[in-house]
N, C-alpha and C positions, 0 to 999 in steps of 0.2 A: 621488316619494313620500319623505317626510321621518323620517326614525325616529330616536326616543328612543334614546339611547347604551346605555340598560339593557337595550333588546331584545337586544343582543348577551349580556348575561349569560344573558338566558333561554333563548338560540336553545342556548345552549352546554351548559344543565341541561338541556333537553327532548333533546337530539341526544345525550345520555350515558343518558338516561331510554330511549330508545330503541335504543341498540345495547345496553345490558346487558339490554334484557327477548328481543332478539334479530329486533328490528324493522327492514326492509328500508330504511324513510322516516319521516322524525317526523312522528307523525298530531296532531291536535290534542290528543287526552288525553293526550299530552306534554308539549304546549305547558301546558296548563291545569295540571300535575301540577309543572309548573315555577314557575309562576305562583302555586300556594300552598305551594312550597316557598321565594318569595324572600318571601314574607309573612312569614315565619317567622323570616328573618334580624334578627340583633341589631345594633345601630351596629358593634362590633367586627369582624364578618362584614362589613360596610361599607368599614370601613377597608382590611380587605385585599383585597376586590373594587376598591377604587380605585385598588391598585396597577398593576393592567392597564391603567392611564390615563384613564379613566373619574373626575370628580369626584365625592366622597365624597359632595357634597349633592344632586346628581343623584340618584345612588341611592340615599341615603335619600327623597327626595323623591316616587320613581318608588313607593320602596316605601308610604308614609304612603300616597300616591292608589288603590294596590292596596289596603289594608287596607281602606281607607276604602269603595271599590267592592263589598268582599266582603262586608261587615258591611249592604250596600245589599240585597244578597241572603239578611242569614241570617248567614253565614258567619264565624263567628271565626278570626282568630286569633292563638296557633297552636293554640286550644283545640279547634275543630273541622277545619280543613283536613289536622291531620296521619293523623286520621280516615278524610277524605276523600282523602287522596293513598292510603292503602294499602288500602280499597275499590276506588279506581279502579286500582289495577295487579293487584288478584286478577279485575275485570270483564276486565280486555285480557287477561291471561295472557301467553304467551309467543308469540311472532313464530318468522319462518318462513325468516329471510334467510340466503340461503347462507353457509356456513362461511367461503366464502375471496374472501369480497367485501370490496372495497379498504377502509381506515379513514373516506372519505369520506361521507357520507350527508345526503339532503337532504330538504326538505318533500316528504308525499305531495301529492296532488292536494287531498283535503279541507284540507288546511293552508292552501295556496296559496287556498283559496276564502275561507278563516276572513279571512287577512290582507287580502286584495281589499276585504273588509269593514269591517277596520279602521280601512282608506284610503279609505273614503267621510266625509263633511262630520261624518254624525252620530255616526259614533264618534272622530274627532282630537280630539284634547286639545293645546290651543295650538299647532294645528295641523300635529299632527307625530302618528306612531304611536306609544302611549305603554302602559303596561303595562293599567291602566285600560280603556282603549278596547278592546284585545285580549283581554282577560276575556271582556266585553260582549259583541264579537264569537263567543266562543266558545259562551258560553252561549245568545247571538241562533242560532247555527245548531247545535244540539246534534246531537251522535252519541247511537245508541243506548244505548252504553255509560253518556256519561254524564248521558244520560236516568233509568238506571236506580238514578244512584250521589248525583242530585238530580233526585229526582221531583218535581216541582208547583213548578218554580223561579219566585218572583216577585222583581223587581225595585220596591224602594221608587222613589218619583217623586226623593225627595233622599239623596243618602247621606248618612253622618252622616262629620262631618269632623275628618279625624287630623292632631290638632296637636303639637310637639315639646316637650319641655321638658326639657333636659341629654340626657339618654340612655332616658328614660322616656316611652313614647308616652302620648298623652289620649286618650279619645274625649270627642264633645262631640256628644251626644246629640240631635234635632233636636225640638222641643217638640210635645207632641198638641197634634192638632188642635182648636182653639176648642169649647167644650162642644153650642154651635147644631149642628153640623155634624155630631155623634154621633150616631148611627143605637140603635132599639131601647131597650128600656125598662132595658139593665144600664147603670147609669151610676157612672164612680169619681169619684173627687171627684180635679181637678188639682192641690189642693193639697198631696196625698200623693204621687200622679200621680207630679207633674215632680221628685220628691225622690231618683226611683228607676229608673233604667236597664230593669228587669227590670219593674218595672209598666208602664212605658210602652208595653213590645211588650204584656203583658197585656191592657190598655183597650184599644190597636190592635183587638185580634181579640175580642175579650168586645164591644166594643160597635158591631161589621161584622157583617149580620147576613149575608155573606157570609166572614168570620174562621172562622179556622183552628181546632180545640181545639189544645191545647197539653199537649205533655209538659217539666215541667220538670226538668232533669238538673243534677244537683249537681254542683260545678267547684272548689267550696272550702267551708269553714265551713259556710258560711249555704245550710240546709235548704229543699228545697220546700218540707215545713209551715211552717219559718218566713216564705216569700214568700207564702202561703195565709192567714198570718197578718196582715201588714199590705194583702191583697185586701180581707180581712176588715171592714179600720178605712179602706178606701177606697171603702168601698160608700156611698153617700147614706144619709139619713136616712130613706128609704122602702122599709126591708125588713125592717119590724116584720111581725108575726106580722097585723094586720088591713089590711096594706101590699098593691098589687099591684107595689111593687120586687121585685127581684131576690133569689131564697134561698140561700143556701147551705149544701152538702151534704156533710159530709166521712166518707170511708170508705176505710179502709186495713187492713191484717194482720188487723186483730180479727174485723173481719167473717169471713174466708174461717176465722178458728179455731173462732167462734162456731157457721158453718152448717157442720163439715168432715160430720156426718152425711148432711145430706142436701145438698148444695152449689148441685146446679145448681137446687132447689125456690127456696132461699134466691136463688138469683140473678134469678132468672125472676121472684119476689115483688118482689125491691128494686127491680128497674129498671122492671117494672107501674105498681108506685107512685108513679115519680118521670114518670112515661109521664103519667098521670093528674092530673096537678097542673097543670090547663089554667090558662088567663086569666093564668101568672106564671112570670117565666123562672126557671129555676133553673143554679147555679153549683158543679155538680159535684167536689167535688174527691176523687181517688183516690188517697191513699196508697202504697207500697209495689207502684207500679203494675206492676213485676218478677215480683213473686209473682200478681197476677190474672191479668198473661199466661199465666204458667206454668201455671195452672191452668186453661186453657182448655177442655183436653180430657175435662173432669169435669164441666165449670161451664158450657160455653158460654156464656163470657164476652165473646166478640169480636162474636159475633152480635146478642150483648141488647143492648149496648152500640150496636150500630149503630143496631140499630134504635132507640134510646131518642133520640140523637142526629138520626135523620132529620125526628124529630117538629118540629124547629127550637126547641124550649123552651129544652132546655138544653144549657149550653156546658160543655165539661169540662176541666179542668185534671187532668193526671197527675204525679206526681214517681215520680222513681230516683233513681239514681248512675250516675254514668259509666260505671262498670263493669258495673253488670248489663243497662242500655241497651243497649252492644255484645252482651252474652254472653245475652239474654235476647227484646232488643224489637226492636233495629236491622232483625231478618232478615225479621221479620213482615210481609208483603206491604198486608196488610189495615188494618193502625196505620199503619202510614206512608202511608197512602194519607188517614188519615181528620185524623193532629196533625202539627204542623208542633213543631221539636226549641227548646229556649230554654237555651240555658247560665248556669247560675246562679254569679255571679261573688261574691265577698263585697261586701257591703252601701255604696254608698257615695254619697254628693248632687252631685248633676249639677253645682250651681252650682261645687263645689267641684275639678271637672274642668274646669273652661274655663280 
């Protein structure tokens, strides 16, 4: 069995991940917590990892195919993994290994299972075990753990592919699919579409009448309203007001100041209405989606919401910030189960990343 030179970098973050949480054997949520912690390293981090003899383009090379693999699932980073490395060490907590056990420590049994995995045909990468394939593998045989720290994991068919340029990574976004092949009556026009990283997961799931709603979460500048904004100018020509296109809805802060008397009447009427609006999809969008969580317990808002949602009409776009996400949505069992998360990066054209 052939392994990647960089698996040694990671064998050595996971096996330090595990004796400081006080872990007997590195389980795989080591492995993995290792694995979006070399995502995260900068060429300079590179450099001095190469000193241990290891070629410097090896490992960045190991790394670009790791990113590249993460972003196949969702995954950014470091915008989201560093997220997810310190969810996933409060889900494990602390280990159980005797005080005066030797410095030595090696794979538990699930580890050894993950890697076996690795070293089958379909996860080698130029056929050797490679950072990439080990993800894969991880997330192919999921612990409970972190089942719970990535719920409803799907893997795109292509990832999208990380290319170099000086010291600065690209992504190079992979093109929606042909308009023929679009499912459902929300259609964006591609010619906005392909201009924009953040619409393109958008159309993904607005026009799958199996897609995801989507919470969009602020990561710099450029606002969820203003990604709501150019949804807006990518809808077709067919959601005039005598149209059966697609409508769109937008409601944030004002409403919940507007109904604070009577809230949950206000809530139960708005989402009735939008319930009601047969024969045409509509395109939800919720502002300041922070504040409607929070106000669930007055509003029963997660409820309407579902149920408004099950109807299959319409599809719902939320916005936050990073910040009240973690402090506010991240915990909520019942969200996470219903939008899948979109980090809104500032505004920039695809072409002009390749």
């Amino acid at each position: 069995m052939n392994f990647n030179p960089a698996i040694q970098v990671i064998y050595s973050i996971a096996a330090h991940e595990a004796i400081s949480a006080n872990y007997e054997f590195v389980e795989p949520e080591h492995f993995l917590n290792a694995l979006l912690k070399y995502a995260e390293l900068d060429d300079e981090s590179m450099q001095v990892l190469s000193k241990n003899g290891i070629p410097e383009k090896i490992l960045i090379g190991q790394r670009d195919q790791l990113v590249s693999e993460l972003l196949a699932y969702g995954i950014e980073a470091p915008e989201k993994t560093s997220f997810c490395r310190r969810s996933l060490r409060n889900e494990m907590g602390m280990g159980k290994a005797a005080e005066n056990r030797d410095k030595g420590i090696h794979r538990s049994d699930a580890s050894r299972v993950i890697f076996t995995i690795a070293g089958t045909p379909a996860f080698l990468v130029k056929g050797e075990i490679a950072l990439a394939g080990l993800l894969r593998a991880i997330f192919e045989k999921q612990t409970p753990a972190i089942k719970k720290v990535f719920p409803g994991l799907i893997r795109r068919n292509e990832a999208p592919v990380i290319s170099q340029t000086g010291s600065r990574q690209q992504t190079v976004i992979p093109e929606a699919p042909p308009s023929r092949e679009m499912t459902g009556e929300i259609k964006l026009r591609e010619s906005v579409v392909l201009k924009d990283a953040v619409l393109l997961v958008l159309a993904k799931e607005l026009q799958s009448p199996d897609g995801k709603h989507i919470i969009l979460i602020q990561n710099g500048k450029r606002s969820a309203d203003q990604v709501m904004d150019a949804v807006s100018s990518a809808i077709g020509s067919g959601a005039g007001p005598k149209s059966k296109g697609p409508r769109v809805v937008r409601i944030g802060q004002s409403f919940l100041t507007a109904s604070k008397e009577k809230p949950a009447e206000a809530m139960n009427e708005f989402f009735q209405t939008m319930i009601q609006s047969q024969g045409r999809h509509i395109i939800l969008y919720i502002g300041d989606f922070d504040k409607f969580a929070a106000a669930d317990s007055s509003t029963g808002f997660i409820k309407l919401l579902q149920a408004a949602l099950d109807t299959g009409m319409i599809k719902c776009i939320a916005g936050t910030t990073r910040d009240r996400y973690e402090r506010f949505i991240y915990r909520i069992t019942e969200l996470k189960k219903i939008f899948r998360t979109v980090y809104i990066h500032d505004e920039f054209s695809i072409p002009e990343r390749i």
